[in-house]
C-alpha positions as a Markdown table, in Angstrom:
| # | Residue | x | y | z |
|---|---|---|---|---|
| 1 | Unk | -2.2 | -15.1 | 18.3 |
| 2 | Unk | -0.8 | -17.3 | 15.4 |
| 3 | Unk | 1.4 | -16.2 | 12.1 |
| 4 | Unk | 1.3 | -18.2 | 8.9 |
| 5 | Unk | 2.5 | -18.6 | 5.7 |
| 6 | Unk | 0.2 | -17.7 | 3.1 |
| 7 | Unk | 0.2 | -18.0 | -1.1 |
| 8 | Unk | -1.8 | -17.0 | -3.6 |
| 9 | Unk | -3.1 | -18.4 | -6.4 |
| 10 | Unk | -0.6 | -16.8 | -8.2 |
| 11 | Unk | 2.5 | -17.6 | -6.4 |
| 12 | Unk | 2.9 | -14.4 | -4.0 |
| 13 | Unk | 3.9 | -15.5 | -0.4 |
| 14 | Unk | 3.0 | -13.9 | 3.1 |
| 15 | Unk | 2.9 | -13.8 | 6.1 |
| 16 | Unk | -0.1 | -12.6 | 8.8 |
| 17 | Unk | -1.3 | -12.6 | 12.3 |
| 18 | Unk | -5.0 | -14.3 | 13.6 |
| 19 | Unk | -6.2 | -14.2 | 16.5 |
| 20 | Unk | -6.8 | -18.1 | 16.3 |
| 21 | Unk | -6.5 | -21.2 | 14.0 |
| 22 | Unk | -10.4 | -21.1 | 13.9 |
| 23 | Unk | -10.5 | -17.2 | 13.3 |
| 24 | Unk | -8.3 | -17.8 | 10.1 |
| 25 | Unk | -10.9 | -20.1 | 9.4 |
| 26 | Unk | -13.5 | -18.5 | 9.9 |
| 27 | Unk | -12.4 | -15.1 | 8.1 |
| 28 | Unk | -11.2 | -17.5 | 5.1 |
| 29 | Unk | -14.3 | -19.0 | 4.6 |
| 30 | Unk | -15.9 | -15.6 | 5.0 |
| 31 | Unk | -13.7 | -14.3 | 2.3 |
| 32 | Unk | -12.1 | -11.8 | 4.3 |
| 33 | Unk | -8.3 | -13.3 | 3.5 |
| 34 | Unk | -6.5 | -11.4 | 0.5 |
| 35 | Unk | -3.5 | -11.8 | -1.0 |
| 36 | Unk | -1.0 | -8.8 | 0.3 |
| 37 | Unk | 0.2 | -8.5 | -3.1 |
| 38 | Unk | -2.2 | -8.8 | -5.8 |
| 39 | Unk | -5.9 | -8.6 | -3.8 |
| 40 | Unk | -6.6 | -12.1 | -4.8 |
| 41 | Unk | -8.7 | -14.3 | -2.5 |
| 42 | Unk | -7.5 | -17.3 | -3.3 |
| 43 | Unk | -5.2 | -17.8 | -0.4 |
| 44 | Unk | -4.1 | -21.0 | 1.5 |
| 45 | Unk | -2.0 | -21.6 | 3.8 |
| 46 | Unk | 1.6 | -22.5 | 3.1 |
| 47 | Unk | 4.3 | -25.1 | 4.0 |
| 48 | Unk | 5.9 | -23.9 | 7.1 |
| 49 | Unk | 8.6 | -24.9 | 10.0 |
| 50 | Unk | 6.7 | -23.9 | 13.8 |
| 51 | Unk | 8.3 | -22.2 | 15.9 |
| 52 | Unk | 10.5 | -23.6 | 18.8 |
| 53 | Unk | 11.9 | -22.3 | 21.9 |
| 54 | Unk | 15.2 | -21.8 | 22.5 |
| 55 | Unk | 14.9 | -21.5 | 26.0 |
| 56 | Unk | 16.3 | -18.4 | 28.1 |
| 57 | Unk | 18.0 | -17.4 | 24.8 |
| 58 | Unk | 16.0 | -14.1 | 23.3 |
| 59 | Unk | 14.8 | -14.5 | 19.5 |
| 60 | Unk | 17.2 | -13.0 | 17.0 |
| 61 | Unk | 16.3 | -9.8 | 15.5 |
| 62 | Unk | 14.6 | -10.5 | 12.1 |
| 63 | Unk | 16.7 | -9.7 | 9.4 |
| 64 | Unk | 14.8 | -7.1 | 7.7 |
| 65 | Unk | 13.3 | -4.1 | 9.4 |
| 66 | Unk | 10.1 | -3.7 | 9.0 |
| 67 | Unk | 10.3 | -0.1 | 7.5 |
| 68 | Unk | 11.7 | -1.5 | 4.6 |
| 69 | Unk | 9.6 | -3.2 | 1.3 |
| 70 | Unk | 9.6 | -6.8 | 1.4 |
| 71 | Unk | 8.9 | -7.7 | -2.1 |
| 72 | Unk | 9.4 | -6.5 | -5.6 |
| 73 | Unk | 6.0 | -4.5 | -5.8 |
| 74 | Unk | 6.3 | -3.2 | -2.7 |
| 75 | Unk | 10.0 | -1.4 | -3.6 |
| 76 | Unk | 8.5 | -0.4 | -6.7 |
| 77 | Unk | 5.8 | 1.1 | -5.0 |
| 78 | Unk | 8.5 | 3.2 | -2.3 |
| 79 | Unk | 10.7 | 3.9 | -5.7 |
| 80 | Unk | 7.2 | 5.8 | -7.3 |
| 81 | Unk | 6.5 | 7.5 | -3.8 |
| 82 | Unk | 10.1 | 8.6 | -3.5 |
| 83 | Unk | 10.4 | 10.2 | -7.1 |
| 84 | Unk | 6.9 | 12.1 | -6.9 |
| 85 | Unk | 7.8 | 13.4 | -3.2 |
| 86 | Unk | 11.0 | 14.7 | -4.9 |
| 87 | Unk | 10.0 | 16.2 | -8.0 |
| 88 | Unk | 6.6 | 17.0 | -7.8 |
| 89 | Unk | 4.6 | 20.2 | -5.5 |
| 90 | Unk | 2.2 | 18.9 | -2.7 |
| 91 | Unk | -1.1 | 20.4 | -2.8 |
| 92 | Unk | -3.0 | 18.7 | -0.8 |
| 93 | Unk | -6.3 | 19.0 | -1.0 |
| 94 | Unk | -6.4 | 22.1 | -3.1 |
| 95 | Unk | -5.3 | 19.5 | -6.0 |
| 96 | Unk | -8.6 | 20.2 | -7.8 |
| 97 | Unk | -8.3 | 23.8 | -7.8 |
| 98 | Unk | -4.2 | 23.8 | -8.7 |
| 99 | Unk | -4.7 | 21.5 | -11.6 |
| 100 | Unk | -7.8 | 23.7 | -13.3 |
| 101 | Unk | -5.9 | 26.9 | -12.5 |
| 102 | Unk | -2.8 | 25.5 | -14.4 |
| 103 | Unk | -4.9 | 24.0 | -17.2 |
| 104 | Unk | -6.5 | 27.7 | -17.2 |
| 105 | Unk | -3.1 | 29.4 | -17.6 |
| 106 | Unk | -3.5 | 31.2 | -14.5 |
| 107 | Unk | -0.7 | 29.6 | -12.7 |
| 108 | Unk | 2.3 | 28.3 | -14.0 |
| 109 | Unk | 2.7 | 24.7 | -15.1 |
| 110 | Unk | 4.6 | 22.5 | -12.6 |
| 111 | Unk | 4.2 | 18.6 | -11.3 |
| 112 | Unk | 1.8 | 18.6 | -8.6 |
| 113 | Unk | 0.2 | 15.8 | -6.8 |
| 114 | Unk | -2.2 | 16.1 | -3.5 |
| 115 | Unk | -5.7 | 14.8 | -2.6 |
| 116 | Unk | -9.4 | 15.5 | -4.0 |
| 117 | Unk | -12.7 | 14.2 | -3.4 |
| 118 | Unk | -14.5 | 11.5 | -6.4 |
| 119 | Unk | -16.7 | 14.0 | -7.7 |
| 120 | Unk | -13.6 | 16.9 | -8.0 |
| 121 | Unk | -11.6 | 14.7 | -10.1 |
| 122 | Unk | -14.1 | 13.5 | -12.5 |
| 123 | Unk | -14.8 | 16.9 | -13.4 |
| 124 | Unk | -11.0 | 17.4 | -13.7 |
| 125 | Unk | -11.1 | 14.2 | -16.4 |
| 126 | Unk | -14.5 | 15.2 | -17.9 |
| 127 | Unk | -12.7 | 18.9 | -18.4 |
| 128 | Unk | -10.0 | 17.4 | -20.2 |
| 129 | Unk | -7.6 | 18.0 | -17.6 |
| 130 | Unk | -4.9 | 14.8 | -17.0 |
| 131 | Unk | -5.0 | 13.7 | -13.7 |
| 132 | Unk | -4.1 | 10.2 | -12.4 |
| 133 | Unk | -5.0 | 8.6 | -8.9 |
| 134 | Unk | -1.3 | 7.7 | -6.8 |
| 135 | Unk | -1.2 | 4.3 | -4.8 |
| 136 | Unk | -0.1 | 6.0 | -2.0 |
| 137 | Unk | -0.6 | 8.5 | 0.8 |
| 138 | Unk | 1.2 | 11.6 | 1.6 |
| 139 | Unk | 3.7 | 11.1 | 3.9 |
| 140 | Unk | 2.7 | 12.5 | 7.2 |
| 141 | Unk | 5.3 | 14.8 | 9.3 |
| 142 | Unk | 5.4 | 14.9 | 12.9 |
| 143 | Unk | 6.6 | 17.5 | 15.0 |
């Protein structure tokens, strides 16, 4: 496995793991390498220091957790998740049927998010009822 440095086109900076310096080749060529922030696929590969033993020593734990967003759009991104979570009903994927029965009067108004299929939410849209796609999934609860 190797991790490097990656930019965009526009300026974003990365990091990711390939299983070789020929697989990152290969996928690059292949187009398969996107920017983590903005999708693009013009992505090279950074300036960067390697990587040097310090013998017996174990690696210092990297300064930010993993859990936690890295960049502006990904805190933005955990900011929007966080505020809907709070102040918004999950439906999940009785979304459709929620949203018509509240456009329909027949159940009282309230922020609601959840899931529905392509086909459910264009008829939602071409009814005239609001709906907007989230850039997120619902968090998932374990026992």
């Amino acid at each position: 496995m190797i991790q490097y440095s990656l930019k965009c086109a526009d300026g974003h900076q990365f990091d990711s793991w390939f299983q070789s310096a020929s697989a990152f080749d290969k996928l690059q060529a292949a187009g398969h390498v996107a920017c983590a922030v903005c999708g693009s696929e013009k992505v090279e590969k950074a300036l960067m220091a390697p990587r040097v033993g310090h013998g017996d020593k174990p690696e210092p734990a990297p300064e930010k957790p993993l859990s936690k967003p890295a960049n502006p759009a990904e805190q933005a991104l955990a900011a929007l998740k966080a505020h809907v979570e709070a102040n918004s009903d999950y439906v999940g994927t009785r979304f459709a049927q929620e949203a018509r029965a509240m456009h329909a009067g027949d159940a009282p108004e309230r922020p609601i998010w959840g899931e529905a299929k392509g086909h459910e939410a264009k008829a939602l849209i071409e009814d005239g009822i609001k709906v907007a796609p989230l850039p997120f999934t619902p968090t998932r609860k374990s026992n």
